[in-house]
TIZA-272991 format. One record per atom (N, C-alpha, C, O): residue in three letters; chain; atom name; x, y, z; residue number from 1. Coordinates in steps of 0.001 Angstrom, whole numbers, plus 524288, in hexadecimal, padded with zeros to 5 digits. Example, Ala and Ser with C-alpha at 12.3 -4.5 7.8 and 13.67 -1.06 7.14 Angstrom:
BEGIN
NODE  resn  chain  name     xx     yy     zz  resi
NODE   ALA      A     N  83386  7E9C6  81E78     1
NODE   ALA      A    CA  8300C  7EE6C  81E78     1
NODE   ALA      A     C  83390  7F31C  81E78     1
NODE   ALA      A     O  8379C  7F309  82111     1
NODE   SER      A     N  83232  7F736  81BA8     2
NODE   SER      A    CA  83566  7FBDC  81BE4     2
NODE   SER      A     C  83264  8001E  81EBE     2
NODE   SER      A     O  83461  80472  81F67     2
This chain:
BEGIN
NODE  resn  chain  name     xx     yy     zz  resi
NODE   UNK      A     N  4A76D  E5FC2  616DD     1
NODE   UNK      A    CA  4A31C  E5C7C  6187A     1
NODE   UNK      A     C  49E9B  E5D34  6149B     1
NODE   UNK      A     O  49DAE  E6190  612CE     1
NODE   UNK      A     N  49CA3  E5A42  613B1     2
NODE   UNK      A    CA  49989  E59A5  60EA0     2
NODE   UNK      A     C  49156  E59D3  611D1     2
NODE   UNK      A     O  48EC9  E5844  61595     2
NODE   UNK      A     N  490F2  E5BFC  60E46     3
NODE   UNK      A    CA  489AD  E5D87  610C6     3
NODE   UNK      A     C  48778  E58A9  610E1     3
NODE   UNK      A     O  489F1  E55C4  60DF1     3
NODE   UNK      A     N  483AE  E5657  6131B     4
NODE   UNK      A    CA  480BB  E5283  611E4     4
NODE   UNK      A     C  47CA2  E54AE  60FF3     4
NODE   UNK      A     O  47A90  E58A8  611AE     4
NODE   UNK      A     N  47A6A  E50B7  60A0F     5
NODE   UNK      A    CA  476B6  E5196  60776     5
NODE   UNK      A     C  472F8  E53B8  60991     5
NODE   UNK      A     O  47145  E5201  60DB9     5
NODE   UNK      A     N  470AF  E5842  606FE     6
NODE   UNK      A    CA  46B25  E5ABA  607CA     6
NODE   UNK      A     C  4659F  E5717  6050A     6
NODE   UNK      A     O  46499  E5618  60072     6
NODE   UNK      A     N  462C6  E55BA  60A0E     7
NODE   UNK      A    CA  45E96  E5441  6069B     7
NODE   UNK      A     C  45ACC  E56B6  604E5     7
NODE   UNK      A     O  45AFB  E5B2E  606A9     7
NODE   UNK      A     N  4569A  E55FB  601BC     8
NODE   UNK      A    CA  453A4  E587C  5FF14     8
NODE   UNK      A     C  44D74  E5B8C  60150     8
NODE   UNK      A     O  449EA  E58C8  60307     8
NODE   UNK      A     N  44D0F  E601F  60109     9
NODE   UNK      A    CA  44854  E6131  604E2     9
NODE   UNK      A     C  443E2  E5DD3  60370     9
NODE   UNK      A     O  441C2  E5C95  5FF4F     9
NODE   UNK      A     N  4431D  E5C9A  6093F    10
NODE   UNK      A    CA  43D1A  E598E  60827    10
NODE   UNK      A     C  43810  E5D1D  606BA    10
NODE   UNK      A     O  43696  E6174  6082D    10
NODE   UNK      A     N  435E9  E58F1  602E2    11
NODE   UNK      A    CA  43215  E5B69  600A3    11
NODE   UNK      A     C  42DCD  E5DB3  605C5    11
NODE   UNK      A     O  42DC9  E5BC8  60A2E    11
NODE   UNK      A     N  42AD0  E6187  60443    12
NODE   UNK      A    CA  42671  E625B  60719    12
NODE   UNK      A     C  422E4  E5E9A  60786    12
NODE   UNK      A     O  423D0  E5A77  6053F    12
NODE   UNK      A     N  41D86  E5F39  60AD6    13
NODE   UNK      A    CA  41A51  E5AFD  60B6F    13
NODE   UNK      A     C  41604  E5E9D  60DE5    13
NODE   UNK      A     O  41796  E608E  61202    13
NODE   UNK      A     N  4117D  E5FF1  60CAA    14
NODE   UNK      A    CA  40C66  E6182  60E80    14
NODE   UNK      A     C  40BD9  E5DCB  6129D    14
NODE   UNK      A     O  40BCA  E5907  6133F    14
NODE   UNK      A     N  40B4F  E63A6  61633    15
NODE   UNK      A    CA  40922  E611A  61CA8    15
NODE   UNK      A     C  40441  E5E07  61CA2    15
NODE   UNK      A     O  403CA  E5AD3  62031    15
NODE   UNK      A     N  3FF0B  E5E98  617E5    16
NODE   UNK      A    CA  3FB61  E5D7D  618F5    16
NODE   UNK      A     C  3FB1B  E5735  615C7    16
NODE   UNK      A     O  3F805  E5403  6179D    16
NODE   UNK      A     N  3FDB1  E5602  61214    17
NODE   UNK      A    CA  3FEA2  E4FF2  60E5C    17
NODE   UNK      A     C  4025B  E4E09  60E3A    17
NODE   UNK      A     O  4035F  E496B  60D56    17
NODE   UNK      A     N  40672  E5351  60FA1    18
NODE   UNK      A    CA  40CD4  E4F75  60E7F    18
NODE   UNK      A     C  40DA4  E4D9A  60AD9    18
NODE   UNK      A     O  4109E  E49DF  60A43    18
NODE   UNK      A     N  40A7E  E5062  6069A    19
NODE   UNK      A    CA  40D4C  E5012  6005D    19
NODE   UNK      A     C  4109B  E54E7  60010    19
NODE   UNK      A     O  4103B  E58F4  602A1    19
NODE   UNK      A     N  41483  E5365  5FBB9    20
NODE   UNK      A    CA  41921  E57DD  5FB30    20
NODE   UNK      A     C  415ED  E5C81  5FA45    20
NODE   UNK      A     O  41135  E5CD7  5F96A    20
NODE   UNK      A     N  41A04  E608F  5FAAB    21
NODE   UNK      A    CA  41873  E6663  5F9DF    21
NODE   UNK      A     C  41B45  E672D  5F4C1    21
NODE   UNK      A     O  41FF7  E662F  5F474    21
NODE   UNK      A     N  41850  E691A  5F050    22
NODE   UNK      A    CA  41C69  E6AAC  5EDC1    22
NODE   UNK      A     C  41D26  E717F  5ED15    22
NODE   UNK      A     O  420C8  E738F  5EAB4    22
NODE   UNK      A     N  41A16  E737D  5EEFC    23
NODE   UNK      A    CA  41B6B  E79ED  5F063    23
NODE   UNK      A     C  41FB6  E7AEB  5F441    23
NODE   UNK      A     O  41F40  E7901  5F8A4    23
NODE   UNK      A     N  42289  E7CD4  5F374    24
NODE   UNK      A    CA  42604  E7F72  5F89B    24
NODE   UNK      A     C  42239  E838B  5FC77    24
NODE   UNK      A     O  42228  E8447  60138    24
NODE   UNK      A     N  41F17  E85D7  5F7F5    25
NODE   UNK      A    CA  41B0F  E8B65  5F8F1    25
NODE   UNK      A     C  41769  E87F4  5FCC2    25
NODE   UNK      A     O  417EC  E8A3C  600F6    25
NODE   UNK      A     N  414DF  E84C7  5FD60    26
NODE   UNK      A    CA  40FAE  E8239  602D0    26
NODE   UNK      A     C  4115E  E7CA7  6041E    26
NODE   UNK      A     O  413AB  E792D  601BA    26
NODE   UNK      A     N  40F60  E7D2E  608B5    27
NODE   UNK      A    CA  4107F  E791A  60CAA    27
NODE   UNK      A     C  40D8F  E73E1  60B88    27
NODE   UNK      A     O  40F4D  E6FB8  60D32    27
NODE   UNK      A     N  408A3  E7432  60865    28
NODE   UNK      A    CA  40503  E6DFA  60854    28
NODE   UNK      A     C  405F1  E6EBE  60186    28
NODE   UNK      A     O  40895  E7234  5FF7B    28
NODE   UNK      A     N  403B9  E6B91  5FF78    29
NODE   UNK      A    CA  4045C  E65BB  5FAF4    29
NODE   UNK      A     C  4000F  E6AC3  5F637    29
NODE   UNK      A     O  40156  E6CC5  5F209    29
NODE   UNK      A     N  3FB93  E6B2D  5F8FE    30
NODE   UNK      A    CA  3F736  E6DC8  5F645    30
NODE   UNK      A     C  3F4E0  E7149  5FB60    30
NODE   UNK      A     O  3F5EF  E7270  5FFEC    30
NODE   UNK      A     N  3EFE5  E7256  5F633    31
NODE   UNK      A    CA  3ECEC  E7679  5F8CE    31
NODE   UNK      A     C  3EA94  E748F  5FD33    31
NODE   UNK      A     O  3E9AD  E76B7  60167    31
NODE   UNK      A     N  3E984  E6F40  5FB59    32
NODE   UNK      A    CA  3E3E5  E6C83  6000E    32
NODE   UNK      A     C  3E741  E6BCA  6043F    32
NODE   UNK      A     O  3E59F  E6D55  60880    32
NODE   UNK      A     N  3EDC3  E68CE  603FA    33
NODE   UNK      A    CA  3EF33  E6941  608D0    33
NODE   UNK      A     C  3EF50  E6E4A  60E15    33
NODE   UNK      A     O  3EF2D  E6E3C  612E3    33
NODE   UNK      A     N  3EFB8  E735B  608C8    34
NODE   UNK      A    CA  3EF9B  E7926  60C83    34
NODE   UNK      A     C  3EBE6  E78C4  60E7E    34
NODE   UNK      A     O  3EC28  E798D  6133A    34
NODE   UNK      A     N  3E727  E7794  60C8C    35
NODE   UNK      A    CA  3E1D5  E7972  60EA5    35
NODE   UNK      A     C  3E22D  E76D9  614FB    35
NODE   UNK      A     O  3E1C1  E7905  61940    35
NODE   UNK      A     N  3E362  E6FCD  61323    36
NODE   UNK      A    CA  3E29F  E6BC2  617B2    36
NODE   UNK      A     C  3E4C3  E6EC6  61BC1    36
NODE   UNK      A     O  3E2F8  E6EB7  62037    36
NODE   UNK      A     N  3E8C2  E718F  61A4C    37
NODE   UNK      A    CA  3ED1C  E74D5  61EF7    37
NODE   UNK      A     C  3EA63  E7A3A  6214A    37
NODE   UNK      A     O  3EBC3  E7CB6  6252C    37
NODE   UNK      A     N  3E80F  E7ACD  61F5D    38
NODE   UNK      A    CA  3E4D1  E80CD  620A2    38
NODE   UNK      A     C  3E12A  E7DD0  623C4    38
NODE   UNK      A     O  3E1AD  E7E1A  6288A    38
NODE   UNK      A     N  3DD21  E7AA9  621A6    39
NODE   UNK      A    CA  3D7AA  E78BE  62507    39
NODE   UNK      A     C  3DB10  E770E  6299D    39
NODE   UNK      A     O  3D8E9  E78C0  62D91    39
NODE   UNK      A     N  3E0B4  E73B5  62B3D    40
NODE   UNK      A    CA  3E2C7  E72C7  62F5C    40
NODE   UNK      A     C  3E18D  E754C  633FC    40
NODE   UNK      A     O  3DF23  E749E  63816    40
NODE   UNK      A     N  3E55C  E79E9  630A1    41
NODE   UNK      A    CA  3E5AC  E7E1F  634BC    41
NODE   UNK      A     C  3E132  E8055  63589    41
NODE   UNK      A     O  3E08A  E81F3  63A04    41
NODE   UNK      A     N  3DE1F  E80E4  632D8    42
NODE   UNK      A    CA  3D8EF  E8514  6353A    42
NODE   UNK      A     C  3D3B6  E839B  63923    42
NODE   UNK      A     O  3D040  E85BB  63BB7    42
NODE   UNK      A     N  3D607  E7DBA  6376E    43
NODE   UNK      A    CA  3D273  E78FE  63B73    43
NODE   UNK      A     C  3D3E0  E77AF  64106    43
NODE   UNK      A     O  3D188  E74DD  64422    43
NODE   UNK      A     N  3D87B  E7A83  6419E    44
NODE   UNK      A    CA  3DBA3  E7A0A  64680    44
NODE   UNK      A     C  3DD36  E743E  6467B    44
NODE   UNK      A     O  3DC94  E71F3  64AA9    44
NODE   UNK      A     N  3DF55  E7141  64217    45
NODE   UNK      A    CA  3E354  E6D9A  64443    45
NODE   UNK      A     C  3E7DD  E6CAD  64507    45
NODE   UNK      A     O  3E9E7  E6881  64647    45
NODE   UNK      A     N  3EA3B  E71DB  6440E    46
NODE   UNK      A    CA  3F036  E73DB  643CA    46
NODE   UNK      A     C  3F009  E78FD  649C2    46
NODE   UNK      A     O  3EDCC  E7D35  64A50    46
NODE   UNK      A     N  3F2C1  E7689  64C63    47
NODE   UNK      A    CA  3F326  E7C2F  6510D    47
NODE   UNK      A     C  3F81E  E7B1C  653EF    47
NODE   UNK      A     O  3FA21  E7729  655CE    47
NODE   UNK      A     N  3F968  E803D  6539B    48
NODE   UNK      A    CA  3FCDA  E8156  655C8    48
NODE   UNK      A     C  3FE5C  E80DD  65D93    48
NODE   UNK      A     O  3FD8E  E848F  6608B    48
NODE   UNK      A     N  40036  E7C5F  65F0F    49
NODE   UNK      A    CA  3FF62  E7BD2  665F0    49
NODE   UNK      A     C  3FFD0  E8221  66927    49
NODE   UNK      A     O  402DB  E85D0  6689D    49
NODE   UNK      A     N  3FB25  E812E  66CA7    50
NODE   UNK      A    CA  3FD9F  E8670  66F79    50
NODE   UNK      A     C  3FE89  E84D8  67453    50
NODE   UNK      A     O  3FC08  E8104  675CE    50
NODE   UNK      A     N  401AD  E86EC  67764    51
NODE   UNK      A    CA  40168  E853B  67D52    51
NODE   UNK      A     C  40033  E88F7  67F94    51
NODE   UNK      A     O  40332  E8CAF  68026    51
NODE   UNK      A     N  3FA1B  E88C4  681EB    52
NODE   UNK      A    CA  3F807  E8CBF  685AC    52
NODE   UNK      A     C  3FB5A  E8DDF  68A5D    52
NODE   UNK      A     O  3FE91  E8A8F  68BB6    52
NODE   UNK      A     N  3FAE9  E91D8  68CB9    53
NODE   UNK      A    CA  3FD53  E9347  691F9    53
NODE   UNK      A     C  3F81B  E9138  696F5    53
NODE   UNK      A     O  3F353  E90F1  69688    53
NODE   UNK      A     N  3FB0B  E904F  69A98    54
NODE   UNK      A    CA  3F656  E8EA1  69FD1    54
NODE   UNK      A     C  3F4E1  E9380  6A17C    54
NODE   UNK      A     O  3F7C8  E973B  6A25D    54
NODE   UNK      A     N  3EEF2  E9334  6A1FD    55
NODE   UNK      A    CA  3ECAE  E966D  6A392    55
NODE   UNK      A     C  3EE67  E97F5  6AA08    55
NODE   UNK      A     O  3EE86  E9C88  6AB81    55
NODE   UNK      A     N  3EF62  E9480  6ACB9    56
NODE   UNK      A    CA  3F030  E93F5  6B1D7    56
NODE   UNK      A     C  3F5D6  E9853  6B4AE    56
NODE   UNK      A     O  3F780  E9954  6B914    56
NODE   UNK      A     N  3F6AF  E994B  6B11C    57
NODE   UNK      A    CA  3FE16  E9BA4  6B121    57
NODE   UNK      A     C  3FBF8  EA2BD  6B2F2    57
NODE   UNK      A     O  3F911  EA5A6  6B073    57
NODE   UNK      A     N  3FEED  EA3C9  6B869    58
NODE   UNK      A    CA  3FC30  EA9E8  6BA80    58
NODE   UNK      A     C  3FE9F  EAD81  6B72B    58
NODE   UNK      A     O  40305  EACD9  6B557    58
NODE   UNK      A     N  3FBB1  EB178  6B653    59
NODE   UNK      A    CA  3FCC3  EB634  6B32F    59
NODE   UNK      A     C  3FB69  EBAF9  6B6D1    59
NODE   UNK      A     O  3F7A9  EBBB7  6B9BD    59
NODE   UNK      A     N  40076  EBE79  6B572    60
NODE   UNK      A    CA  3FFD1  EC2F3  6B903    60
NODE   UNK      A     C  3FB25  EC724  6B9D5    60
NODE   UNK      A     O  3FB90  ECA99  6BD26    60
């Protein structure tokens, strides 16, 4: 039985322009995209969901 063709890895793409990556070594395009990615996160528009517990629930 014969393999079916492998296709070719897709290129990367910076989360912040979605221009290619050409580093394997970082995730965005340039520097300014890192930065955009840092001010993200530090601005709180990236968070992680939490699901509180009800306060209402008896404890021994």
């Amino acid at each position: 039985m014969t393999q079916p063709p492998q296709r070719p890895p897709r290129a990367r793409r910076c989360p912040i322009c979605y221009k290619p990556v050409a580093s394997s070594q970082s995730r965005f395009c340039s520097e300014r995209c890192s930065a955009v990615d840092l001010g993200r996160w530090l601005g709180g528009h990236y968070a992680i969901p939490v699901r509180e517990e009800d306060e209402t629930s008896e404890e021994p």
